[in-house]
gemmi code that builds the backbone of each chain (N, CA, C; Angstrom):
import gemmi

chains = {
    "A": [
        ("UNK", (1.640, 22.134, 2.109), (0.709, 22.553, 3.139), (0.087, 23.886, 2.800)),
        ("UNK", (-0.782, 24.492, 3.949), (-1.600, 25.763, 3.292), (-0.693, 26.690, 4.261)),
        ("UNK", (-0.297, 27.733, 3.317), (0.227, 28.966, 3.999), (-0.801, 30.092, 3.317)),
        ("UNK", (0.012, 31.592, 3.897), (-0.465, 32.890, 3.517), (0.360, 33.995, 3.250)),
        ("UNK", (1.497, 34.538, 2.439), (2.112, 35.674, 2.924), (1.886, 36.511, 2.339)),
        ("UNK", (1.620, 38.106, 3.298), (1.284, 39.117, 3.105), (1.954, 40.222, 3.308)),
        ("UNK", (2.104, 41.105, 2.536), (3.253, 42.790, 2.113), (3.661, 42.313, 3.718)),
        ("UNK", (4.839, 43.294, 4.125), (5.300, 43.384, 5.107), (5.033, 44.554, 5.462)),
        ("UNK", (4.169, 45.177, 6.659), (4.270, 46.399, 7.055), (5.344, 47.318, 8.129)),
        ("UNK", (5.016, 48.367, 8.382), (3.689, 48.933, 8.718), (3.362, 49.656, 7.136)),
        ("UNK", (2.587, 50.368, 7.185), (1.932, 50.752, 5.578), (1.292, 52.481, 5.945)),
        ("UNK", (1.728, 53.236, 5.795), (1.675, 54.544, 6.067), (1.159, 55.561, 5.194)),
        ("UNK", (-0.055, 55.790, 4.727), (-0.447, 56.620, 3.912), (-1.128, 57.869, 4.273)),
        ("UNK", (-1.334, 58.725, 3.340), (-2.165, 60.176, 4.190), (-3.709, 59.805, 3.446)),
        ("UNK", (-4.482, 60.861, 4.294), (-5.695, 60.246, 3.386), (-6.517, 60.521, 2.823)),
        ("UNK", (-7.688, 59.343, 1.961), (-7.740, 59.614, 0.826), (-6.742, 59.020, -0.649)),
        ("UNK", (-5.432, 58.773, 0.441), (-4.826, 57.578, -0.840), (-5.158, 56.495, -1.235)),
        ("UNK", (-4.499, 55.603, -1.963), (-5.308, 54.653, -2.749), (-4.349, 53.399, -1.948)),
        ("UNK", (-5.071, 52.405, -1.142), (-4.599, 51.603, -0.695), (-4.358, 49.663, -1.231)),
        ("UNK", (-3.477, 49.533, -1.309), (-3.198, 48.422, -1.602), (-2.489, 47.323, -0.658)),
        ("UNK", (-3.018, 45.931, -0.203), (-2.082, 45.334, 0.580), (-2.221, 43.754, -0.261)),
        ("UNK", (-0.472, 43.097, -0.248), (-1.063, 42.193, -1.320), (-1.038, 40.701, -0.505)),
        ("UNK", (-1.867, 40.275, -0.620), (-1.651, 38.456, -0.029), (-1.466, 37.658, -1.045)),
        ("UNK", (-0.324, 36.334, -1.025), (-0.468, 35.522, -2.050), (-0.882, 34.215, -0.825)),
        ("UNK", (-1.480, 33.432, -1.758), (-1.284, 31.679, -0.751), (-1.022, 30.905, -0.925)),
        ("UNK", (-0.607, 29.438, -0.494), (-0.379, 28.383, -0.701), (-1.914, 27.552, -0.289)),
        ("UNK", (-2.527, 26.743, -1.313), (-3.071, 25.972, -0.552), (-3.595, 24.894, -1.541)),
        ("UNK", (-3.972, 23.507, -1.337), (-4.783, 22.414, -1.977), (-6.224, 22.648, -1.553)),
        ("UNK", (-6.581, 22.436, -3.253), (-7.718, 22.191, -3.176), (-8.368, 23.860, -3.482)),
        ("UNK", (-9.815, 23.976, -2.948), (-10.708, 25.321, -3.697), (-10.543, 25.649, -2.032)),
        ("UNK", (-9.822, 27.078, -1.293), (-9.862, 27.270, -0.226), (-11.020, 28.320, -0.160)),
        ("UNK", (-11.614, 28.758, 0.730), (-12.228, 30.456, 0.912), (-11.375, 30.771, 1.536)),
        ("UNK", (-11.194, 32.274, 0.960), (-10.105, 33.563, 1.305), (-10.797, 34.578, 2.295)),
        ("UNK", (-9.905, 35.222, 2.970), (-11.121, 36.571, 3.740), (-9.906, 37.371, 4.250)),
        ("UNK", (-10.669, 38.474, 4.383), (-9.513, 39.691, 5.332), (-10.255, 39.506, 6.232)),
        ("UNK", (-9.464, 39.686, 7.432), (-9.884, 40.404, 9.037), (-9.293, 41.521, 9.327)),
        ("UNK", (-9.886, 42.574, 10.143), (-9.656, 43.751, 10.802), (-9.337, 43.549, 11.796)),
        ("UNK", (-8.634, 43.899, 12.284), (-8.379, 43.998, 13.739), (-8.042, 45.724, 14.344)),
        ("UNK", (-8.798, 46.558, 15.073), (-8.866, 47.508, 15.322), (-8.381, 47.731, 16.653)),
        ("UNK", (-7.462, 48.638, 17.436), (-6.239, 48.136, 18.789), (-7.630, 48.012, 19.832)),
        ("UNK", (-6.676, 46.924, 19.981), (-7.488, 46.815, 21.768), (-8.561, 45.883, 21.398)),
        ("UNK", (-8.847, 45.422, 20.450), (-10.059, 44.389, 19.861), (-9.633, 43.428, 19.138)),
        ("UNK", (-10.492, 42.322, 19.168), (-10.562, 40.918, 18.149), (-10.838, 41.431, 17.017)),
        ("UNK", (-10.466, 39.995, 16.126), (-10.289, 40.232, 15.042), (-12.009, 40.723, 14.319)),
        ("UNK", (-12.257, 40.865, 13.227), (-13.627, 41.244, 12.453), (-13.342, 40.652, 11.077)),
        ("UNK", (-14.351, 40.534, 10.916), (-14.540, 39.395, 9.003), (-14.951, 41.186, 8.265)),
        ("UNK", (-13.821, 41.583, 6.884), (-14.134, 42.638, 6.228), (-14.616, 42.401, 5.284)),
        ("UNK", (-14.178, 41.369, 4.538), (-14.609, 40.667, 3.632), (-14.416, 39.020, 3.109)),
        ("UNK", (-15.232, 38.659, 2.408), (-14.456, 37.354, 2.023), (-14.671, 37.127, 0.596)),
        ("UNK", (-14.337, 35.579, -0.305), (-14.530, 35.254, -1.448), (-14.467, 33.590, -1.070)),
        ("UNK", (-15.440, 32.626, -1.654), (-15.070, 31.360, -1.766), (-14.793, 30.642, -2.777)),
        ("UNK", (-15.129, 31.172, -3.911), (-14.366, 30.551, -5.165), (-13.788, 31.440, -6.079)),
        ("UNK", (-12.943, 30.676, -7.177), (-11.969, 31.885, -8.211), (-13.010, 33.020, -8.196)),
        ("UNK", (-12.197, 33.689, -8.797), (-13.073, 35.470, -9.669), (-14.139, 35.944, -8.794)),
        ("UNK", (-14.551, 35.167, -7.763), (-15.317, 36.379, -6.909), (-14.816, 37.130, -6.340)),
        ("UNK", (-15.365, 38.283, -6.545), (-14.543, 39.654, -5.641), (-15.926, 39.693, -4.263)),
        ("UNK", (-14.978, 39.697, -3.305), (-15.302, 40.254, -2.005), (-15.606, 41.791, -1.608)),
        ("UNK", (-16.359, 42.849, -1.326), (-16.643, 44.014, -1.399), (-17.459, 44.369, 0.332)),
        ("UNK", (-16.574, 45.304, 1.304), (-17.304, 46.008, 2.440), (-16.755, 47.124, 2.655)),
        ("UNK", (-17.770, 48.364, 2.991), (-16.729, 49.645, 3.418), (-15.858, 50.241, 2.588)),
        ("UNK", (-16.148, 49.962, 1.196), (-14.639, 50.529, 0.302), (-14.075, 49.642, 0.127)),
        ("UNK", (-13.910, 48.347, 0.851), (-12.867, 47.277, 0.371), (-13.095, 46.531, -0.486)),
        ("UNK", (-11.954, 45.964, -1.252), (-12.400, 45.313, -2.455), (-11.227, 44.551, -2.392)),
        ("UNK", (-11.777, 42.479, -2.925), (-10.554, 42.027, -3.024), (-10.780, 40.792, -3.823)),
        ("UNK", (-10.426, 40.783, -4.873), (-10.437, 39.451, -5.976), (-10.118, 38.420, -5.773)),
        ("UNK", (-10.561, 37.132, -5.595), (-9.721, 35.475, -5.587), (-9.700, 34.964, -7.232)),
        ("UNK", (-8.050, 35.455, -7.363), (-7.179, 34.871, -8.428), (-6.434, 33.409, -8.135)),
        ("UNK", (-7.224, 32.622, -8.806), (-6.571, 31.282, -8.664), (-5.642, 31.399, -9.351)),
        ("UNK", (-5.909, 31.849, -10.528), (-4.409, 31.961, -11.820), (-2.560, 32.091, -10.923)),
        ("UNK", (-3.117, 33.199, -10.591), (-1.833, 34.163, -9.627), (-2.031, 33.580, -8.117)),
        ("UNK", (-2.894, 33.174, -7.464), (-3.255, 32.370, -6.392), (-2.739, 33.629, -5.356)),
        ("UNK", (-3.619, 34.787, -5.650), (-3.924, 35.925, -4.548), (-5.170, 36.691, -4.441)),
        ("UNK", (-5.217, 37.447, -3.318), (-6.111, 37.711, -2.829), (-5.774, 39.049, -2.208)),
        ("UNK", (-5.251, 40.089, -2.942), (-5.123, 41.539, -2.757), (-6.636, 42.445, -2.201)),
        ("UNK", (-5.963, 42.815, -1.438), (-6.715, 43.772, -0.808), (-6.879, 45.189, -1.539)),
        ("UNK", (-7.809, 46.154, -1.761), (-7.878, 47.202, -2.132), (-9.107, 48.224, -1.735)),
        ("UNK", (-8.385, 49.617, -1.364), (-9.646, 50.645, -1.487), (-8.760, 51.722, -1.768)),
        ("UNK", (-10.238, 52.339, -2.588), (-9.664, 53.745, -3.328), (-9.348, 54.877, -2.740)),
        ("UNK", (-10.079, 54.981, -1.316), (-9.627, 56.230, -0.918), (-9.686, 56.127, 0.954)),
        ("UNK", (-8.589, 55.844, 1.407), (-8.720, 55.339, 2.917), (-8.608, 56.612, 3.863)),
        ("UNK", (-9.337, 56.865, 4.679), (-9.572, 57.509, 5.810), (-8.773, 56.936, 7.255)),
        ("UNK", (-8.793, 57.983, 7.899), (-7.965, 58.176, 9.173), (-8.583, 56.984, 10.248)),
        ("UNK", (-9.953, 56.721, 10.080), (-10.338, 55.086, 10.612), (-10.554, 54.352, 10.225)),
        ("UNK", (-9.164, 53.857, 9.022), (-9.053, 52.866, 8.675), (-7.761, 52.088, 9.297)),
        ("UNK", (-7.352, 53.139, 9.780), (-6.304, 52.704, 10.602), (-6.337, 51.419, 11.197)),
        ("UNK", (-5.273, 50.164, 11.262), (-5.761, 48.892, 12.069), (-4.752, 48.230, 11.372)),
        ("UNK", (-4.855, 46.798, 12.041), (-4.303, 45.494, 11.508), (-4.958, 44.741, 10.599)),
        ("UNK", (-4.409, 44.744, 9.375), (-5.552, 43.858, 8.200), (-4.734, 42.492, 8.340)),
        ("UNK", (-5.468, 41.437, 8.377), (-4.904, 40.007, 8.098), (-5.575, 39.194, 6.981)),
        ("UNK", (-4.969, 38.792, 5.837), (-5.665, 37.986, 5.248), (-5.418, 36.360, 5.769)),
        ("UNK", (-6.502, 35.985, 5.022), (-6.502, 34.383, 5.606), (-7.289, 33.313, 4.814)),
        ("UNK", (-6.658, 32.374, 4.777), (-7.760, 31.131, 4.331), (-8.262, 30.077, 4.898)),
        ("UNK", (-9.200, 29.622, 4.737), (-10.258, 28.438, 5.150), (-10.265, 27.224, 4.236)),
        ("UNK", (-9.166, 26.078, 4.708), (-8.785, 25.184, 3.550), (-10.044, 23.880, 3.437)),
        ("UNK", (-9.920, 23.373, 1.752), (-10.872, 22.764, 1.786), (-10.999, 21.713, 2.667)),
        ("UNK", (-10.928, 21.125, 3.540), (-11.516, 19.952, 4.787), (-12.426, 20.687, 5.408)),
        ("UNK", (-12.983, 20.009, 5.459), (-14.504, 20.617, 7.055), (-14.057, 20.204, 7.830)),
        ("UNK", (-13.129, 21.695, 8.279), (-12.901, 22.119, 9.750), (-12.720, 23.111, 10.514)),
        ("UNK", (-13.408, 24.201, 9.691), (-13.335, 25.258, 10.390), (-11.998, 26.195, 10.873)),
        ("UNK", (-11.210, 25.540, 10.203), (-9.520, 26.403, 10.815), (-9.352, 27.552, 10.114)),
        ("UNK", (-8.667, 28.475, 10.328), (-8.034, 29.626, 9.320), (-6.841, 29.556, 9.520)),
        ("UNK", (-5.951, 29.577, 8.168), (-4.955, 29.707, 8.129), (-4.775, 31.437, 7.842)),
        ("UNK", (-3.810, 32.046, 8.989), (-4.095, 33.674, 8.898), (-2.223, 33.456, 8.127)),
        ("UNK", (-1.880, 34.828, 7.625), (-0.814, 35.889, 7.628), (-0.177, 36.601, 8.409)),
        ("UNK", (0.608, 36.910, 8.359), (1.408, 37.599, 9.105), (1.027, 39.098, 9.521)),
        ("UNK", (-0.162, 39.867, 8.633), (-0.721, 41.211, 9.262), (0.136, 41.819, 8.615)),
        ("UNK", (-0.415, 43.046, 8.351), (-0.436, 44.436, 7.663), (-1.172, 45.408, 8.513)),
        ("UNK", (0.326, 46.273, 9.551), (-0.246, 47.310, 9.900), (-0.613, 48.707, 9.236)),
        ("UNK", (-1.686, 49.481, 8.947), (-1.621, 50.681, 8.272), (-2.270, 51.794, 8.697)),
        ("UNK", (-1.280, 52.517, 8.504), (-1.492, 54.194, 9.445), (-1.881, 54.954, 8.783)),
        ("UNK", (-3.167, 55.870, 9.023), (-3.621, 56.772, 7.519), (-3.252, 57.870, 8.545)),
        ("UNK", (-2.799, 58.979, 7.734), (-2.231, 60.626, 8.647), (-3.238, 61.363, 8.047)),
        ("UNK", (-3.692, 62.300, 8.925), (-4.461, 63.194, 8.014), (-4.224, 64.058, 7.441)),
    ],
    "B": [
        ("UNK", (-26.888, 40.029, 22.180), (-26.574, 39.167, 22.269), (-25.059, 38.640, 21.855)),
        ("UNK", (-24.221, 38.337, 23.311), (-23.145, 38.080, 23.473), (-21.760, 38.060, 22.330)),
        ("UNK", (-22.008, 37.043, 21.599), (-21.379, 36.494, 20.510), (-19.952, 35.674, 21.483)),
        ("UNK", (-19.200, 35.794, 21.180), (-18.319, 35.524, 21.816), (-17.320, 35.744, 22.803)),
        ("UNK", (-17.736, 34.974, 24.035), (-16.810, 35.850, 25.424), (-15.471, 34.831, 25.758)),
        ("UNK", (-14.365, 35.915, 25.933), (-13.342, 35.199, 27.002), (-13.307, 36.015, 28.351)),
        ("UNK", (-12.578, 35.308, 28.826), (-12.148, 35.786, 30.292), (-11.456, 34.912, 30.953)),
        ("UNK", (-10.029, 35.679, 31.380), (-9.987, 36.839, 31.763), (-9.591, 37.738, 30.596)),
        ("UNK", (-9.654, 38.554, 30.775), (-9.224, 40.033, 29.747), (-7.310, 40.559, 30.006)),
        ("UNK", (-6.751, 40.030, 30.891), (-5.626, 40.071, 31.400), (-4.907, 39.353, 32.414)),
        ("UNK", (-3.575, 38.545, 32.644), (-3.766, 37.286, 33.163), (-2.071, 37.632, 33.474)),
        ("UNK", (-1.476, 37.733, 34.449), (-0.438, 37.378, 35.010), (0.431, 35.872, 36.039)),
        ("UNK", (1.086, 34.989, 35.405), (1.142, 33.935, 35.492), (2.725, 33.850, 36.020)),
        ("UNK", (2.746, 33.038, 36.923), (4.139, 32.492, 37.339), (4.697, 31.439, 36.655)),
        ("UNK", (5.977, 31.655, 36.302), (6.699, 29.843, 35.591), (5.832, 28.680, 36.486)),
        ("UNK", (5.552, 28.199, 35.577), (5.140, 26.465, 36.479), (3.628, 26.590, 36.743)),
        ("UNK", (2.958, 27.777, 36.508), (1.569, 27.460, 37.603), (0.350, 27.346, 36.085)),
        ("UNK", (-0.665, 26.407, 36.444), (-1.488, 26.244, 35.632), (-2.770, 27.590, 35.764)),
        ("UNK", (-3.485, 27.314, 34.509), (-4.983, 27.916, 34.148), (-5.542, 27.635, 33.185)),
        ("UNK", (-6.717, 28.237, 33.486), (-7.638, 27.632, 32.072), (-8.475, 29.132, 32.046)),
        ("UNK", (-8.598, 29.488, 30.210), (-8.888, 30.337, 29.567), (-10.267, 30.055, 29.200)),
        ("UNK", (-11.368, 30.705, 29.519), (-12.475, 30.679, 28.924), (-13.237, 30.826, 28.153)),
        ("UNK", (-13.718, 30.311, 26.951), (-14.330, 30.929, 26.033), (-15.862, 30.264, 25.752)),
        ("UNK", (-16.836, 31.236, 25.624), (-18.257, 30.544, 25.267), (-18.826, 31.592, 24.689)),
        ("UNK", (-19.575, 30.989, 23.637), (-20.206, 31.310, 22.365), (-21.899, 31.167, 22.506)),
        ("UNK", (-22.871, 32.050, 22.184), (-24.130, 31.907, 22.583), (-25.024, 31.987, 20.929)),
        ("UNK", (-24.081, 31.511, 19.846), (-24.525, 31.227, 18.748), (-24.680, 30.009, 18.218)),
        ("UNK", (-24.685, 29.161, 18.973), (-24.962, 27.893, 18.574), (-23.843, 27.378, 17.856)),
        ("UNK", (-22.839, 27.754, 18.000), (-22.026, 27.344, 16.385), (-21.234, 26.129, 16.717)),
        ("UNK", (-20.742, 25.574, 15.762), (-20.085, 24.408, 16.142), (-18.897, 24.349, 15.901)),
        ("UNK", (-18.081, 24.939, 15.372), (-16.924, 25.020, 15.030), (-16.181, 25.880, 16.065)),
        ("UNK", (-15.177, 25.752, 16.840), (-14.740, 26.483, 17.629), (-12.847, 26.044, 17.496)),
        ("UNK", (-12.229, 27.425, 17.812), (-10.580, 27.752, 17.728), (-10.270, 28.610, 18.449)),
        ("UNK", (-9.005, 28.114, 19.037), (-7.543, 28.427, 19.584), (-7.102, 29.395, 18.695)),
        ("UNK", (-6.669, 30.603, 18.961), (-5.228, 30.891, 18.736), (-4.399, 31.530, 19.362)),
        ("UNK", (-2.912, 31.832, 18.846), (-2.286, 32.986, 19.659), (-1.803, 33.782, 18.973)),
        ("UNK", (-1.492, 35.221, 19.532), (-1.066, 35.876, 18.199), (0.622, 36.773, 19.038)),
        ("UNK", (0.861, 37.075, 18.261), (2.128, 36.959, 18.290), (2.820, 38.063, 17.131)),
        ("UNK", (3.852, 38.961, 17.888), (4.149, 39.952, 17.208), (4.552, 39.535, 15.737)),
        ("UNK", (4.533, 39.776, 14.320), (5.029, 39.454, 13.390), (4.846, 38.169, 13.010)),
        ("UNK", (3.890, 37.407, 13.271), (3.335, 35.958, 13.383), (2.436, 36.107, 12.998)),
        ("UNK", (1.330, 36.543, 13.007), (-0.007, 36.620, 12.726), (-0.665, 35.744, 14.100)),
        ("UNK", (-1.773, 35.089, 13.409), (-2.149, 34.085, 14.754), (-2.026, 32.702, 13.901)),
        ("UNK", (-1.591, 31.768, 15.239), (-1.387, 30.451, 14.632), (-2.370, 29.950, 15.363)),
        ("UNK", (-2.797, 28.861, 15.039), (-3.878, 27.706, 15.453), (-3.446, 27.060, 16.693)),
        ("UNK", (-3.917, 26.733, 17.582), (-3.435, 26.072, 19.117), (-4.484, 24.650, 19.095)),
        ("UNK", (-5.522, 24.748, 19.080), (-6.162, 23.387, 19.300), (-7.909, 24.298, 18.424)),
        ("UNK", (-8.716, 23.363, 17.831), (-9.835, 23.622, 17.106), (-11.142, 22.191, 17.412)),
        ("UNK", (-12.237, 22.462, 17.177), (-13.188, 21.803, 17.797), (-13.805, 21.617, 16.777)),
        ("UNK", (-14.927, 20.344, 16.224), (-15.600, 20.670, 14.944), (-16.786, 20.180, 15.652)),
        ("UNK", (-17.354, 20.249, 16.970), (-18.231, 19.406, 17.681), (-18.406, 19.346, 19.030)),
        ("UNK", (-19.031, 19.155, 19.638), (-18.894, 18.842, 21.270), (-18.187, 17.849, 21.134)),
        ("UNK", (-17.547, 16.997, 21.821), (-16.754, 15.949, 22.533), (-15.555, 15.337, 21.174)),
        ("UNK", (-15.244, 16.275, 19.942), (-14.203, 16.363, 19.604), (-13.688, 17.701, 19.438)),
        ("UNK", (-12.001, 16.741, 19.542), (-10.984, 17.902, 19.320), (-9.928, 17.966, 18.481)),
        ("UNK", (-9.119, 18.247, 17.813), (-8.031, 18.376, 17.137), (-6.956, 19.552, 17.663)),
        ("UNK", (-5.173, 18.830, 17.408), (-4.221, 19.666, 17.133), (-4.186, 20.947, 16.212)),
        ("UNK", (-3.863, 22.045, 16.435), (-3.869, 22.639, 15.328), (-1.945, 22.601, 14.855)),
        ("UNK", (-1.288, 24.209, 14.836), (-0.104, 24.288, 14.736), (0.704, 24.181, 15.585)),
        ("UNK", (0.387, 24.848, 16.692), (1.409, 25.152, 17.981), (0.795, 24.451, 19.393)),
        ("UNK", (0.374, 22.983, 19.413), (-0.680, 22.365, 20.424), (0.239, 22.444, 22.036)),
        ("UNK", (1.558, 22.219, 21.823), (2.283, 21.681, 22.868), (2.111, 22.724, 24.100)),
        ("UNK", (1.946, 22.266, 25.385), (1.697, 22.947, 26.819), (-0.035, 23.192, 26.858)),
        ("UNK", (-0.641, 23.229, 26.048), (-2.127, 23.865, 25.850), (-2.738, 22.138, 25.712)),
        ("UNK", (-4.076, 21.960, 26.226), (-4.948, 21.450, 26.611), (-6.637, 21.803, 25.923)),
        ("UNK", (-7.172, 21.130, 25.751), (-8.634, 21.685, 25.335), (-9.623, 20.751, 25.161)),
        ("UNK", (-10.752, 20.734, 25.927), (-12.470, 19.894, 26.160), (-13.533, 20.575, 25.360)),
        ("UNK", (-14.094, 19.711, 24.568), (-15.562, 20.541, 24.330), (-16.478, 19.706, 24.964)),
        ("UNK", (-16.979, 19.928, 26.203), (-18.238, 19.096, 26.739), (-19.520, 19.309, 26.309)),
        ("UNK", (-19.941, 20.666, 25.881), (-20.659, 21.368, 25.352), (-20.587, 22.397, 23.952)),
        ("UNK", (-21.570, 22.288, 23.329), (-21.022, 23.348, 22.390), (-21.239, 24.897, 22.272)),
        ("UNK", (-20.945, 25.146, 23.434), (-21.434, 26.687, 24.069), (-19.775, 26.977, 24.786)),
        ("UNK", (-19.209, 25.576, 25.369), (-17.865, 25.944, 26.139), (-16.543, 25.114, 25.379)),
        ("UNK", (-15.847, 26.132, 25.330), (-14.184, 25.630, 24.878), (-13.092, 26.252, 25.583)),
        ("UNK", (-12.769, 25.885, 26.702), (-11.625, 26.203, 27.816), (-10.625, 25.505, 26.896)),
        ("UNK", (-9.762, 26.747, 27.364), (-8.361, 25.814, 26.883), (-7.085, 26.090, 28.282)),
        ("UNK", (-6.651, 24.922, 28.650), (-5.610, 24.778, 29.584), (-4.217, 24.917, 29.045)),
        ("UNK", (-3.374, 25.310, 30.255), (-2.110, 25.528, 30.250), (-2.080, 25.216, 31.641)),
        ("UNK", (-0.767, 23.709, 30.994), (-0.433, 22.631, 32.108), (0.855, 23.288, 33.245)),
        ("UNK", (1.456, 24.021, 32.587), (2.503, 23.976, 33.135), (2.988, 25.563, 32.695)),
        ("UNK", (2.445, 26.897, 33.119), (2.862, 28.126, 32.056), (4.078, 28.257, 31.862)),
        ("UNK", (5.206, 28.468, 31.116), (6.036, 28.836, 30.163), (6.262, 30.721, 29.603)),
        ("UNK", (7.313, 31.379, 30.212), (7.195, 32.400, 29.164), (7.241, 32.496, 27.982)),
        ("UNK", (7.379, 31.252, 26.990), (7.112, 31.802, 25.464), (5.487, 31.204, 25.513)),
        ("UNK", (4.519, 31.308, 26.204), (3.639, 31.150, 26.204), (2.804, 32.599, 26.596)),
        ("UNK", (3.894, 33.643, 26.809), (3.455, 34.884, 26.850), (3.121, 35.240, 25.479)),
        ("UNK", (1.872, 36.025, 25.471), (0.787, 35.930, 24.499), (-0.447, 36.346, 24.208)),
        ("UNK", (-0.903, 36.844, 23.412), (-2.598, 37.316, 23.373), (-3.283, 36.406, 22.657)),
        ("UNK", (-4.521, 35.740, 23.427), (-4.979, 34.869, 22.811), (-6.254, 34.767, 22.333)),
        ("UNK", (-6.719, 34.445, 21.502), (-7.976, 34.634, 20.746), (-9.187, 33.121, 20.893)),
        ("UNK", (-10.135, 33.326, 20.961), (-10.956, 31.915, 21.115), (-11.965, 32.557, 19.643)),
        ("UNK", (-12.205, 31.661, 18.458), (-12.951, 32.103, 17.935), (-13.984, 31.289, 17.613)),
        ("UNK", (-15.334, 31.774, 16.934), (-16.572, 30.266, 16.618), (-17.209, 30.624, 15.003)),
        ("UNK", (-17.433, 29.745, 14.359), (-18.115, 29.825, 12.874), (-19.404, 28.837, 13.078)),
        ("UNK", (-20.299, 28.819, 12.361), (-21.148, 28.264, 12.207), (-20.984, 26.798, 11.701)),
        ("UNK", (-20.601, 27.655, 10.510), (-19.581, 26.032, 9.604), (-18.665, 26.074, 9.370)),
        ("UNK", (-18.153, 25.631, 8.613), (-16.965, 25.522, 7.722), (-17.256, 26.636, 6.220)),
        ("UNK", (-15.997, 27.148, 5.938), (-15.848, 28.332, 5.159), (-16.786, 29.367, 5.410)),
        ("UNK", (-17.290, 29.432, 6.945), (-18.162, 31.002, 7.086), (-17.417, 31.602, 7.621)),
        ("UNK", (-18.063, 32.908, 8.008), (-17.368, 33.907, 9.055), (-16.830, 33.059, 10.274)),
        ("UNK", (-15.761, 33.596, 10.606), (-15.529, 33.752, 12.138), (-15.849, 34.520, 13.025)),
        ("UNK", (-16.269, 34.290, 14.012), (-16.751, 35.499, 15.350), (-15.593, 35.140, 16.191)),
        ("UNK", (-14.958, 36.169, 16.647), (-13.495, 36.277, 17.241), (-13.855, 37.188, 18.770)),
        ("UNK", (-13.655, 36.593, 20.384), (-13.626, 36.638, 21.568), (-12.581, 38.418, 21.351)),
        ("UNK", (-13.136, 38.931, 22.579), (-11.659, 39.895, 22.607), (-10.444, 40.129, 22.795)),
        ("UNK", (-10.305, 38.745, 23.460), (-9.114, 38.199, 23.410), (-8.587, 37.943, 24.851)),
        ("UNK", (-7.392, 37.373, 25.032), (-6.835, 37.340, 26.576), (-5.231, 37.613, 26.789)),
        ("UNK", (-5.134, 38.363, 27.264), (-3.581, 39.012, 27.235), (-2.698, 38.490, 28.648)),
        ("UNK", (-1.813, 37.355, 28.021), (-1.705, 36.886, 29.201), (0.170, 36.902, 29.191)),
        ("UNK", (0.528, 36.691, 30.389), (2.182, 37.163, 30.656), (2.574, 36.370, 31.783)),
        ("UNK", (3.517, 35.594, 31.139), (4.299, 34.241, 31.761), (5.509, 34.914, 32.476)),
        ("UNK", (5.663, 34.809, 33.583), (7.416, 35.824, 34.455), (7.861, 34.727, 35.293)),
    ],
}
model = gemmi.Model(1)
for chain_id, residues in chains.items():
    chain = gemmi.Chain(chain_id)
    for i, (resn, *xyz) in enumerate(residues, 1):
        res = gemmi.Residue()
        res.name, res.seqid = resn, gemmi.SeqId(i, " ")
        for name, pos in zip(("N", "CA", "C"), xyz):
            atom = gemmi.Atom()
            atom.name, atom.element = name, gemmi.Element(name[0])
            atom.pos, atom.b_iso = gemmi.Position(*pos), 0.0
            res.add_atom(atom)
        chain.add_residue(res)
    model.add_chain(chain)
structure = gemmi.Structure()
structure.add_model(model)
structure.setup_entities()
């Protein structure tokens, strides 16, 4: 079946550090990958996405590769600020036309100033 | 322009008593989802729409209910509330398949 698991948080950096959160997945078939934001007190937000291998996804500093090889979809930015603070979820969109996401378990991360 | 509304925004519920959660979308989209989210869970799938007048199970369907008469409205019911049905719940809509999601603000609701 299609799963997602992602680092276990919370994820605590000061800022300006170099952030990393890693997702691997399970899934059949060519899925599209994506992070969501979730910022407190709000729904989720699309940060980025990728729909096939080797495209990298890019918003805001974020950056995140779909490795079929390794079958992940790491999250990255070089230098995170104090509102970046939030819930990142990665997730996939498996191949059937149907519109579902299969999400992760979330990555909370706290930037200190 | 809207994007996606629920309501209520906060919902206090007795064991046993029913409701229905509202969600409507003013993007035309056709794809519409359930979820709930859940501490250390992420969000799981509850029921998903690919259409007006169909519906599908997702992961966690049981006690929850859901109609698309329209493709602007996707209520989802709770027959009978349950406290592990205490929960924040999300209604979301895509256009198609593998696009964005537009995600409701959610509904924070508490089964006692």
């Amino acid at each position: 079946g299609n799963s997602v698991t992602q680092m276990e948080g919370p994820v605590t950096l000061s800022e300006e550090a170099f952030l990393t959160i890693n997702c691997t997945y399970t899934a059949t078939g060519y899925p599209s990958l994506f992070w969501y934001v979730q910022y407190p007190g709000e729904g989720l937000q699309l940060l980025l996405k990728a729909t096939k291998a080797d495209d990298k996804g890019s918003n805001k500093g974020f950056e995140a590769t779909y490795r079929k090889e390794t079958t992940s979809f790491h999250l990255e930015k070089g230098s995170v600020q104090v509102s970046d603070s939030a819930v990142y979820f990665c997730a996939l969109s498996p191949s059937s036309n149907t519109g579902k996401l299969i999400f992760g378990q979330g990555t909370t991360l706290q930037v200190k100033p | 322009n809207a994007g996606v509304t629920q309501t209520p925004k906060f919902q206090v519920l007795k064991t046993g008593q029913s409701m229905t959660l509202q969600c409507a979308q003013d993007m035309n989209h056709e794809y519409m989802s359930w979820y709930r989210q859940d501490p250390g869970m992420g969000l799981r799938l509850i029921h998903y729409s690919v259409g007006a007048g169909i519906t599908d199970q997702g992961e966690v369907p049981n006690g929850y209910n859901v109609s698309r008469s329209t493709t602007e409205d996707f209520p989802l019911r709770l027959l009978s509330a349950a406290p592990s049905q205490t929960s924040v719940y999300f209604c979301a809509s895509s256009l198609q398949w593998r696009t964005e999601a537009f995600f409701g603000q959610g509904t924070r609701l508490t089964v006692v």
